[in-house]
C-alpha positions in Angstrom: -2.3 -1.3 -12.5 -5.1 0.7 -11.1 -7.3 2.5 -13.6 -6.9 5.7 -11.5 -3.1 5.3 -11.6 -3.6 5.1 -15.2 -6.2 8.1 -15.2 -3.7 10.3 -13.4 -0.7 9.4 -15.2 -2.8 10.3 -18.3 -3.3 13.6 -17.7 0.4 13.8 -16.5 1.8 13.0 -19.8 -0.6 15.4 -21.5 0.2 18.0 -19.5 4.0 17.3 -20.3 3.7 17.0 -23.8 3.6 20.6 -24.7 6.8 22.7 -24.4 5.5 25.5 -22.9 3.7 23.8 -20.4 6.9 22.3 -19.6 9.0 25.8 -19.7 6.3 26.8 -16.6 6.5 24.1 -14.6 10.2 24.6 -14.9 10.4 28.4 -14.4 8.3 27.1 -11.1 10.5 24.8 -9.9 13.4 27.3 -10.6 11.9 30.1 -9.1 8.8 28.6 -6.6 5.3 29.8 -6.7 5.0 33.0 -9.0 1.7 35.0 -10.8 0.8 34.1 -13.8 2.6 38.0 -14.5 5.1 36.8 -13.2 5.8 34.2 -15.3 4.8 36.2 -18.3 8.0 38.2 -17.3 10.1 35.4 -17.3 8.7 33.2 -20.3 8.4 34.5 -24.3 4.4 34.0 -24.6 1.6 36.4 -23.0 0.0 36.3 -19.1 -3.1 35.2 -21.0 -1.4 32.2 -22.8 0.3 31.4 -19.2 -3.1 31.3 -17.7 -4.5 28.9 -19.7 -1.4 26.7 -19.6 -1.7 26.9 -16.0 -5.4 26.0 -16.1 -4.5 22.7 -17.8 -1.7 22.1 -15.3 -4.1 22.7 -12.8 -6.4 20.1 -14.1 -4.0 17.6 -14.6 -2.8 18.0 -10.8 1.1 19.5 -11.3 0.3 22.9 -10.1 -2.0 24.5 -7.1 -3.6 28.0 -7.0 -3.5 29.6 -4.1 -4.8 32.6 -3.3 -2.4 35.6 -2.8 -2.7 39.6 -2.0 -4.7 42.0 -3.7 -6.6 38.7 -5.7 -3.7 37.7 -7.1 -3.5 34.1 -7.4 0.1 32.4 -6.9 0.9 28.9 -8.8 2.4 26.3 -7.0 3.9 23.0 -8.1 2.4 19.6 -6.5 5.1 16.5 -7.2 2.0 13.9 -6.2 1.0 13.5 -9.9 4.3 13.1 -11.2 5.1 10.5 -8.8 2.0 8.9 -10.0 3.5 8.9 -13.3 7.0 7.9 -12.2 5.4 4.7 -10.9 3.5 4.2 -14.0 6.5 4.4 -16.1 8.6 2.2 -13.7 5.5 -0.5 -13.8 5.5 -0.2 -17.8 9.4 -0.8 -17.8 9.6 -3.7 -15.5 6.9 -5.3 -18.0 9.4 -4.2 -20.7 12.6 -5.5 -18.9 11.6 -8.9 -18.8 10.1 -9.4 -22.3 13.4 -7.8 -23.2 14.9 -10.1 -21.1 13.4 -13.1 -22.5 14.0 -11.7 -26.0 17.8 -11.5 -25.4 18.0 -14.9 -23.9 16.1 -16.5 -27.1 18.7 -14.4 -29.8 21.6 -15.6 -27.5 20.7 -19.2 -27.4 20.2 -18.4 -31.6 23.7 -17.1 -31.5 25.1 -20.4 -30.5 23.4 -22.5 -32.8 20.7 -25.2 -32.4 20.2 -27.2 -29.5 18.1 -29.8 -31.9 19.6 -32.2 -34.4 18.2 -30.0 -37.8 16.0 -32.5 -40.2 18.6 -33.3 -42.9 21.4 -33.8 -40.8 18.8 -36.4 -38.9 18.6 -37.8 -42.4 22.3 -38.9 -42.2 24.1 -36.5 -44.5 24.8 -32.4 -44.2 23.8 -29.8 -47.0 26.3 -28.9 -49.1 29.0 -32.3 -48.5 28.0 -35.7 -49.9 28.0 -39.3 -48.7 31.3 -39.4 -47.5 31.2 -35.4 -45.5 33.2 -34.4 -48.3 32.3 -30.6 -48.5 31.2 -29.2 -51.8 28.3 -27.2 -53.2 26.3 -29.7 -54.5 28.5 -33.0 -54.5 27.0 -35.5 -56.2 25.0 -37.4 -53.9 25.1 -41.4 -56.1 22.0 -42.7 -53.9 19.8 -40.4 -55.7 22.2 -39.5 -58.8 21.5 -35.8 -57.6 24.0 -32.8 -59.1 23.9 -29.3 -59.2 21.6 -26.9 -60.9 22.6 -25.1 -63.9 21.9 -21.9 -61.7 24.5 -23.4 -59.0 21.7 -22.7 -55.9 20.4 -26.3 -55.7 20.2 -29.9 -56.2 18.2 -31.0 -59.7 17.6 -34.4 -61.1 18.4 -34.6 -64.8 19.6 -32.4 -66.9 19.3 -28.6 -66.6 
């Protein structure tokens, strides 16, 4: 991905991070370009607060001043940016989708068991049944003279 992609998505997410930045850019999209009055009319924080917030916005692309009538300046939204960041986060979940992908695939294939012949059962018997694939926690295997442990969680030689 581009580093100015990156660079602009960046300040995007910055900007978005704070509530209140968030409640203006909303109350502009509701309402369509307004004063920084009058957004302090429609929001709980002061015109002085909202100018600074919109500053930031400003910086980061989401919003345009324009100049209005009797030097009042009228805020605008500009969707570039947050397309900018809408392809970002598509990009990143594309990389995610098929990691994920490939993640569910390997637990799935786990689910169903192995697809290799496991080491003891290469060695001609299955833990847990003896000789014969009689089951039983620790049958007595007579090749080795193998029994169970005194804690029942294994195979000892001799007496426990």
């Amino acid at each position: 991905m581009p580093p100015d992609i990156e660079a602009v998505a960046e300040q995007v997410f910055i900007a978005l991070a704070d509530p209140t930045r968030r409640a203006i850019l909303a109350a502009l999209a509701a309402g369509g370009p307004a004063t920084a009055t009058d957004l302090a009319a429609r929001l709980p924080i002061t015109r002085q607060a909202i100018a600074k917030h919109l500053a930031l916005l400003a910086e980061a692309g989401l919003v345009t001043a324009e100049p209005g009538e009797r030097r009042r300046v009228r805020y605008r939204l500009r969707s570039a940016p947050m397309q900018v960041a809408q392809q970002f986060l598509a990009a990143l979940a594309r990389d995610w989708d098929g990691a994920l992908d490939a993640l569910k695939d390997h637990l799935d294939r786990s689910a169903r068991g192995p697809t290799t012949t496991p080491l003891h059962e290469s060695r001609g018997h299955h833990a847990g049944t003896d000789v014969a694939g009689r089951r039983g926690y620790g049958a007595r295997a007579p090749e080795c003279g193998a029994r169970p442990s005194a804690a029942g969680r294994g195979v000892s030689k001799g007496g426990d």
